[in-house]
LUMNUSE-339604 format. One record per residue (C-alpha): residue number from 1; residue in three letters; x, y negated, z negated. Coordinates in pm, whole numbers, plus 50000, padded with zeros to 5 digits. Layout:
BEGIN
<atom><k>NUM</k><r>ala</r><x>X</x><y>Y</y><z>Z</z></atom>
...
END
This chain:
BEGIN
<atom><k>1</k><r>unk</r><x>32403</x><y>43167</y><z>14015</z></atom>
<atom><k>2</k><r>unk</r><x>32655</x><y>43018</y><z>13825</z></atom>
<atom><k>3</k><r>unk</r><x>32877</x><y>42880</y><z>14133</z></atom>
<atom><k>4</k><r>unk</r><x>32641</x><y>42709</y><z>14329</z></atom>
<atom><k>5</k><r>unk</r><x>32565</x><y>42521</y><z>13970</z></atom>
<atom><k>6</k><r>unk</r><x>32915</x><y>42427</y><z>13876</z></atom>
<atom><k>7</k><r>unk</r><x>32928</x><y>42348</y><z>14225</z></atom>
<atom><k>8</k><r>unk</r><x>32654</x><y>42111</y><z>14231</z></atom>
<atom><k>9</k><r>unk</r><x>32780</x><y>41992</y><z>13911</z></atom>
<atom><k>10</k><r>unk</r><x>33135</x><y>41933</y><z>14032</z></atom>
<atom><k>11</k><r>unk</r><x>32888</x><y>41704</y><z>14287</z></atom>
<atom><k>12</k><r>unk</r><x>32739</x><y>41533</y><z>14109</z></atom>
<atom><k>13</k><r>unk</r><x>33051</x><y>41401</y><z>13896</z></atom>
<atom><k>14</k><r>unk</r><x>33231</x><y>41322</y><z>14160</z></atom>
<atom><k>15</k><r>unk</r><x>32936</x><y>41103</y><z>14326</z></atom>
<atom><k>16</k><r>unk</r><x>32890</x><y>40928</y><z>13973</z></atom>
<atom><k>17</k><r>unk</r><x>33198</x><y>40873</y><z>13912</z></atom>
<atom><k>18</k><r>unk</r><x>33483</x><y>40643</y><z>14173</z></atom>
<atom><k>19</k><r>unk</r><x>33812</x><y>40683</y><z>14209</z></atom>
<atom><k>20</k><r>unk</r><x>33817</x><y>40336</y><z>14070</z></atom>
<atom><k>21</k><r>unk</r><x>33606</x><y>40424</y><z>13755</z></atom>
<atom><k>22</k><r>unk</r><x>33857</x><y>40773</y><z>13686</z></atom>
<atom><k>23</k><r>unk</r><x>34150</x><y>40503</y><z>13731</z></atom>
<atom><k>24</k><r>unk</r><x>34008</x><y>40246</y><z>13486</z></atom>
<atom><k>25</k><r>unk</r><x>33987</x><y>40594</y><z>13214</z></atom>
<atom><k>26</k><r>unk</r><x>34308</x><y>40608</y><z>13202</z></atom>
<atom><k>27</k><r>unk</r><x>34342</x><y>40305</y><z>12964</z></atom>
<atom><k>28</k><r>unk</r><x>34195</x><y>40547</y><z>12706</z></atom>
<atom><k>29</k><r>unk</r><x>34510</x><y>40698</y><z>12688</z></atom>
<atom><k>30</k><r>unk</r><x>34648</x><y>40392</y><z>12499</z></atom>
<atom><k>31</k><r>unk</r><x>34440</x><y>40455</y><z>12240</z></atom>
<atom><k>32</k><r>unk</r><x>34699</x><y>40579</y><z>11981</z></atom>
<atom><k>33</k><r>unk</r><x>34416</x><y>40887</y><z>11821</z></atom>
<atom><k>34</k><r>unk</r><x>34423</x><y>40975</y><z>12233</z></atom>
<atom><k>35</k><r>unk</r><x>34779</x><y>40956</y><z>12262</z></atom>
<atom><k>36</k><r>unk</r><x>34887</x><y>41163</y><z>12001</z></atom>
<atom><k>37</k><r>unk</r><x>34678</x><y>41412</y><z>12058</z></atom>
<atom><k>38</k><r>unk</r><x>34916</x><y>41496</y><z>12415</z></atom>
<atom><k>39</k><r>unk</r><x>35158</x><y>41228</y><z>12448</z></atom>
<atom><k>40</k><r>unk</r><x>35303</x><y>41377</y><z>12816</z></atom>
<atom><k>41</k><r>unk</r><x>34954</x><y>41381</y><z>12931</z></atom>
<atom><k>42</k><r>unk</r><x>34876</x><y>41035</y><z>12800</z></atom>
<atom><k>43</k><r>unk</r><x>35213</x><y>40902</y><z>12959</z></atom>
<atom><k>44</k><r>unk</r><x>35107</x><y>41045</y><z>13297</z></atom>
<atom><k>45</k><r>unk</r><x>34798</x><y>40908</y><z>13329</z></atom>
<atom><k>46</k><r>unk</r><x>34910</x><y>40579</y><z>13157</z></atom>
<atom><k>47</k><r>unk</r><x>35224</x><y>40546</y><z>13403</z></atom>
<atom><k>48</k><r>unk</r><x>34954</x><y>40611</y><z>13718</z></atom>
<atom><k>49</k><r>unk</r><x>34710</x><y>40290</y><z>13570</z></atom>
<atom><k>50</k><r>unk</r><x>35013</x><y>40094</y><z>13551</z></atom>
<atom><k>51</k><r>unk</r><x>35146</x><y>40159</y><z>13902</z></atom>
<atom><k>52</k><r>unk</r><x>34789</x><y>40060</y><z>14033</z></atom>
<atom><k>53</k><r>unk</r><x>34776</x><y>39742</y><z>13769</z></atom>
<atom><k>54</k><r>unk</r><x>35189</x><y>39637</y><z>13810</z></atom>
<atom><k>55</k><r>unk</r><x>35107</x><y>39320</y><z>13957</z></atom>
<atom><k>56</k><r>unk</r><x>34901</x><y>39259</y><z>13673</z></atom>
<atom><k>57</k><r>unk</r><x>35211</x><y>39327</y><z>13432</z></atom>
<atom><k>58</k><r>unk</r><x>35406</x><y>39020</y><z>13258</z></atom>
<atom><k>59</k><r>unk</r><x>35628</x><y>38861</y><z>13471</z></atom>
<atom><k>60</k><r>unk</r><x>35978</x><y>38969</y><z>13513</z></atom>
<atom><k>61</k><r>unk</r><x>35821</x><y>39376</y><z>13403</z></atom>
<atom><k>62</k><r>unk</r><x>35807</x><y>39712</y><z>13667</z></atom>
<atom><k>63</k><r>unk</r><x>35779</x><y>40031</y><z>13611</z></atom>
<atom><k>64</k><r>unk</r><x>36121</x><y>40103</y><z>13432</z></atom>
<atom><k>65</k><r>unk</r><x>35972</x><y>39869</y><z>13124</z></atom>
<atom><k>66</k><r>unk</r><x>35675</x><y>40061</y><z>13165</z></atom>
<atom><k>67</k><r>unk</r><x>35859</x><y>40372</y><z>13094</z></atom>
<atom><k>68</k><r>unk</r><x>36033</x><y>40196</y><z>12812</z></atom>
<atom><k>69</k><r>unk</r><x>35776</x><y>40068</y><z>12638</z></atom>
<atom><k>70</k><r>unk</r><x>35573</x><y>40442</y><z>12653</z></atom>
<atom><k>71</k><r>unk</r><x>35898</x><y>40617</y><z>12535</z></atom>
<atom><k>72</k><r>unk</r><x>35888</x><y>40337</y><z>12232</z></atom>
<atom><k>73</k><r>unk</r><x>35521</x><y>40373</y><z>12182</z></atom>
<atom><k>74</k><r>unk</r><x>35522</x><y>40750</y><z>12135</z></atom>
<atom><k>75</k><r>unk</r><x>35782</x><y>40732</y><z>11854</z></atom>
<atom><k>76</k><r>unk</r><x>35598</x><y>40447</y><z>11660</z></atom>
<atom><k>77</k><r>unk</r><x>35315</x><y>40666</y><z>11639</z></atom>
<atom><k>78</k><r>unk</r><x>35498</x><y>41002</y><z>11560</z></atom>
<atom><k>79</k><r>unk</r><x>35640</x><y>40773</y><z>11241</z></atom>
<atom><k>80</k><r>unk</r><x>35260</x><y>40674</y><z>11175</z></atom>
<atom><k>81</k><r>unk</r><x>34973</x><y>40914</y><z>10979</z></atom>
<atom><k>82</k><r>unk</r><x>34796</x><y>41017</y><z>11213</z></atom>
<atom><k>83</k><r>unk</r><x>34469</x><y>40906</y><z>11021</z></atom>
<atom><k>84</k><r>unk</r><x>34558</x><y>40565</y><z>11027</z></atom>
<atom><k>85</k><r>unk</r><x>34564</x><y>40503</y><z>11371</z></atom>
<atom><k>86</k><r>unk</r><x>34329</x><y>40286</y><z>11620</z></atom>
<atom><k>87</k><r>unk</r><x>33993</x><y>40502</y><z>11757</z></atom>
<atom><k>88</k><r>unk</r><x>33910</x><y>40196</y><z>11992</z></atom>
<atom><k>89</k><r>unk</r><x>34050</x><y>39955</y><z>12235</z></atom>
<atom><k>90</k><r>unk</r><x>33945</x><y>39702</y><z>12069</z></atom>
<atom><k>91</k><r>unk</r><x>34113</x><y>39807</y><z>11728</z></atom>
<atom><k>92</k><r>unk</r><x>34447</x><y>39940</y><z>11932</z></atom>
<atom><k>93</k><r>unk</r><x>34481</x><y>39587</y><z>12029</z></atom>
<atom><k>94</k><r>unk</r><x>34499</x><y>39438</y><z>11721</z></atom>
<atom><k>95</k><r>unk</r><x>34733</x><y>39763</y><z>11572</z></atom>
<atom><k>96</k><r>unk</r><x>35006</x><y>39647</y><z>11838</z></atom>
<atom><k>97</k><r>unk</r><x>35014</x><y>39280</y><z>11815</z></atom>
<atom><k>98</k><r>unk</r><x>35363</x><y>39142</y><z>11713</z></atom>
<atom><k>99</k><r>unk</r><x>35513</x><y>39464</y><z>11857</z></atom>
<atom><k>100</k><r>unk</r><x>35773</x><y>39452</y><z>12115</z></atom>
<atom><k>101</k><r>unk</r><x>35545</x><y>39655</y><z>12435</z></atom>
<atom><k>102</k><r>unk</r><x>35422</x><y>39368</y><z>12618</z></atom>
<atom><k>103</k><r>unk</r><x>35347</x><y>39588</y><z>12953</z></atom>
<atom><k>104</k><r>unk</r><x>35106</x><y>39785</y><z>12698</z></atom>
<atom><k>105</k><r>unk</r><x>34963</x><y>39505</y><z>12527</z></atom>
<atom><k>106</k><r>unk</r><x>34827</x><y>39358</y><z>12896</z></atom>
<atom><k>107</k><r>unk</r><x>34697</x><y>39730</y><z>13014</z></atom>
<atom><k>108</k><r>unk</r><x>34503</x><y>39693</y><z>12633</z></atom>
<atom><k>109</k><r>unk</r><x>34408</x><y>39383</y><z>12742</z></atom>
<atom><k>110</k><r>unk</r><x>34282</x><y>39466</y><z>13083</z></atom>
<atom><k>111</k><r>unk</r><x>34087</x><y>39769</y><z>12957</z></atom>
<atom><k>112</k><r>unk</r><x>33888</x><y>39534</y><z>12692</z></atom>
<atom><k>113</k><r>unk</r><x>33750</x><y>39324</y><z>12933</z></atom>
<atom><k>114</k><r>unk</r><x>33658</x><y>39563</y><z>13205</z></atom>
<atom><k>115</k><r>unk</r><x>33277</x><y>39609</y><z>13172</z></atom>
<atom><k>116</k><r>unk</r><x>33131</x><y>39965</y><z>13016</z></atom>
<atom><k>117</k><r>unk</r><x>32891</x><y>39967</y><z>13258</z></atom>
<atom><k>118</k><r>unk</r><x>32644</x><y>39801</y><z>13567</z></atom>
<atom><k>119</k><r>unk</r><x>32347</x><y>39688</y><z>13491</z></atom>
<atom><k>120</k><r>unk</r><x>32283</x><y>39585</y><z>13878</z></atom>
<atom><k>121</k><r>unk</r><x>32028</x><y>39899</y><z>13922</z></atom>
<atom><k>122</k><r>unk</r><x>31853</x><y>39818</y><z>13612</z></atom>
<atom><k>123</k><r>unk</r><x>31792</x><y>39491</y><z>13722</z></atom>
<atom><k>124</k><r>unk</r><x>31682</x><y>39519</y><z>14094</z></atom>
<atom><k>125</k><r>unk</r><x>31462</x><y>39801</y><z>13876</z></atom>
<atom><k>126</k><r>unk</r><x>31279</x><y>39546</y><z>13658</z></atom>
<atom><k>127</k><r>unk</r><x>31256</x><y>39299</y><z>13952</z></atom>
<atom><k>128</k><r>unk</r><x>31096</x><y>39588</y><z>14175</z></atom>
<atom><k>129</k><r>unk</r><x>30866</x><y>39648</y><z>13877</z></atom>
<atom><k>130</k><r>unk</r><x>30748</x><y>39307</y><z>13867</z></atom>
<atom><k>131</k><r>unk</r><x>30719</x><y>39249</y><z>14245</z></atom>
<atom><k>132</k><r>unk</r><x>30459</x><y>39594</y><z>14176</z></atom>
<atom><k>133</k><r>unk</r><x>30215</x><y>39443</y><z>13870</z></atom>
<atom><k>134</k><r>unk</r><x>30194</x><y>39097</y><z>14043</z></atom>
<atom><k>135</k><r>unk</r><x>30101</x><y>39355</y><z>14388</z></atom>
<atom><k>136</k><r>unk</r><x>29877</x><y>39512</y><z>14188</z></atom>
<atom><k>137</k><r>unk</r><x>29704</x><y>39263</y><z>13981</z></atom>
<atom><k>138</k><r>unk</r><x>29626</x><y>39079</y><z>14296</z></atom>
<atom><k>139</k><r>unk</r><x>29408</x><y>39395</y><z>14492</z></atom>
<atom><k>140</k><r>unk</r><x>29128</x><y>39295</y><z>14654</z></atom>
<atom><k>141</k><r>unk</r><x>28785</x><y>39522</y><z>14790</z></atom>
<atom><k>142</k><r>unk</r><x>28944</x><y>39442</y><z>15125</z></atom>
<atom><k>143</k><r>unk</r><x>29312</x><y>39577</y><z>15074</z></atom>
<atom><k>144</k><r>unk</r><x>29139</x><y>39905</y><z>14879</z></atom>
<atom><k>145</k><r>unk</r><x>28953</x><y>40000</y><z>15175</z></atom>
<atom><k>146</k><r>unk</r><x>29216</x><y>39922</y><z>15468</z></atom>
END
């Protein structure tokens, strides 16, 4: 029993969630509470957003500053208390203005302004909804009985 539920579960996150959407995650990782928590794994998955995003990077930056700037990054934050530190992305963008990462400061900025969610489906939802009451408010004898 357990299988075909952590199958269909396995299923189900993968459907929900796009490549895209597990890509755009990664800018979590930035978060310096994440980070610290396993900086190799946080470098992994921050050096695989920035290959996707490098044309996005400062001019004049690739991968090497990339690398750089992580290396530089984890050592601020070893120096730091760890209580101290940014929760959000929001707040972690603020914490490293004035510091010398700029390849980090754009992924920040590119993970603040990607949206948290869709609200398309809620809104063809409501519209559908609508489209039903006006239907329904407008039933005659003659519809009823056809």
């Amino acid at each position: 029993i357990t299988i075909p539920v952590l199958d269909e579960l396995s299923g189900q996150m993968a459907t929900r969630f796009s490549a895209h959407q597990q890509l755009a995650m990664k800018v979590l990782y930035l978060i310096p509470t994440v980070f610290v928590q396993d900086s190799s794994l946080a470098m992994d998955n921050i050096r695989s957003l920035a290959v996707e995003y490098v044309g996005d990077l400062p001019a004049g930056h690739d991968m090497r500053s990339v690398d750089a700037e992580l290396r530089h990054w984890s050592l601020l934050l070893q120096e730091l208390d760890p209580d101290a530190l940014p929760n959000t992305l929001l707040e972690s963008l603020s914490f490293v203005s004035g510091k010398l990462i700029p390849c980090l400061i754009r992924l920040l900025e590119l993970g603040c302004t990607w949206p948290v969610t869709s609200c398309s489906a809620e809104r063809s939802i409501s519209g559908l909804r609508r489209l039903k009451t006006s239907l329904r408010s407008t039933i005659t004898q003659e519809r009823l009985s056809s």
